[in-house]
C-alpha positions in Angstrom: 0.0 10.8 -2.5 0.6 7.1 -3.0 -0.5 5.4 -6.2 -0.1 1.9 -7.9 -1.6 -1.4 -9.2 -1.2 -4.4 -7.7 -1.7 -7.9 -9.8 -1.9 -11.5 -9.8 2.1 -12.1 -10.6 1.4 -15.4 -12.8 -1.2 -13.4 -14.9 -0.6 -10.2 -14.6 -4.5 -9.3 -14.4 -5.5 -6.8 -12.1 -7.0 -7.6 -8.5 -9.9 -5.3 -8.6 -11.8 -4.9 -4.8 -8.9 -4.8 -2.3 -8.1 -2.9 0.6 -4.7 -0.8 0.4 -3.6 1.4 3.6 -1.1 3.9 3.7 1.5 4.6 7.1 4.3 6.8 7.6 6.7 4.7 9.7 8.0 6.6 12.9 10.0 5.4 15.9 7.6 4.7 18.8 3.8 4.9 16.5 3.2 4.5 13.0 1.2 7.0 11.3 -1.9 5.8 9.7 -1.7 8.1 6.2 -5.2 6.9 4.3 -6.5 3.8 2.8 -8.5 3.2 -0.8 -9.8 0.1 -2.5 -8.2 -0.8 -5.6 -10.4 -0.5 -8.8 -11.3 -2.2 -12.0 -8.1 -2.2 -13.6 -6.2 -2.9 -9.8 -5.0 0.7 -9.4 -5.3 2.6 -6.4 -4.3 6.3 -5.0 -4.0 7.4 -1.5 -3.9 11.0 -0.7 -2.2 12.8 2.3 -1.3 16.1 3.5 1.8 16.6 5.9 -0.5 16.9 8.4 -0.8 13.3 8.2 2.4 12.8 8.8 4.6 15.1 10.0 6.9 15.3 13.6 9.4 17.4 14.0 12.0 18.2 11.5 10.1 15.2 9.3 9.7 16.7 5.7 8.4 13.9 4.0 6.6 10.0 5.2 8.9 6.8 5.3 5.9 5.2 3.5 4.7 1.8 3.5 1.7 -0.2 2.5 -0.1 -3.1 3.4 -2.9 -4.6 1.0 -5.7 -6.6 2.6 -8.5 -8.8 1.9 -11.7 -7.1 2.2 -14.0 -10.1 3.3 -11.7 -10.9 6.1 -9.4 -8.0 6.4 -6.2 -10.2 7.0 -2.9 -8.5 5.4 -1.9 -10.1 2.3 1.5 -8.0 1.6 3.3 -5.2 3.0 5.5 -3.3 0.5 9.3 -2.5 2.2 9.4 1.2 3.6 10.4 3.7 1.1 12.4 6.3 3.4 11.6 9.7 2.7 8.7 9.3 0.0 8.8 10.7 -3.2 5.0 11.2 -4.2 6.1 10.7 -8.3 6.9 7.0 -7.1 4.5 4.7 -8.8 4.1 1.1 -6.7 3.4 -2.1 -8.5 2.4 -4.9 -6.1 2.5 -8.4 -7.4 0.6 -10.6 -5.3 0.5 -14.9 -5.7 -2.8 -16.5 -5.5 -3.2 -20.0 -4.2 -6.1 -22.2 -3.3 -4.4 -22.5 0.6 -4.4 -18.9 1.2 -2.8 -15.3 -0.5 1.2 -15.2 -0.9 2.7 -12.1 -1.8 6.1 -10.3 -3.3 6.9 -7.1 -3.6 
């Protein structure tokens, strides 16, 4: 399971309506885990079984995320992979809004 909020950094008000998508990061293909859209308050939570994810001798996902816009779908942030996930990890993505286009940091 991934879970977070992700918000306007300057503000700190929650980006309600946005598309966040899960992968497991592998060597030759990604592993595309789930994807949710974040609520009200900005949160979101993903859920996955090992199923979704698992090769081999893999136990648990080197997850990442990417956060897009959901009129356009372009990517406005991808989080920095988190080798061998622990699901009590809480993400908080900060995201910079500007009049040109969507900045992001992590």
């Amino acid at each position: 399971m991934a879970r977070g909020v992700v918000i306007e950094v300057d503000s700190g008000r929650p980006l309600p309506g946005l598309i966040v998508r899960a992968y497991d990061k592998d060597l030759v293909f990604d592993d595309f885990l789930g994807s949710t859209t974040t609520n009200d308050a900005g949160n979101f939570l993903i859920r996955f079984s090992e199923d979704d994810f698992r090769d081999f001798a893999e136990l648990s996902p080197d997850l990442y995320l990417r956060v897009h816009d959901p009129m356009t779908d372009r990517m406005l942030h991808q989080t920095p992979v988190h080798r061998n996930f622990a699901s009590d990890l809480s993400f908080r993505i900060e995201l910079t809004l500007t009049t040109g286009g969507d900045g992001a940091t992590d």
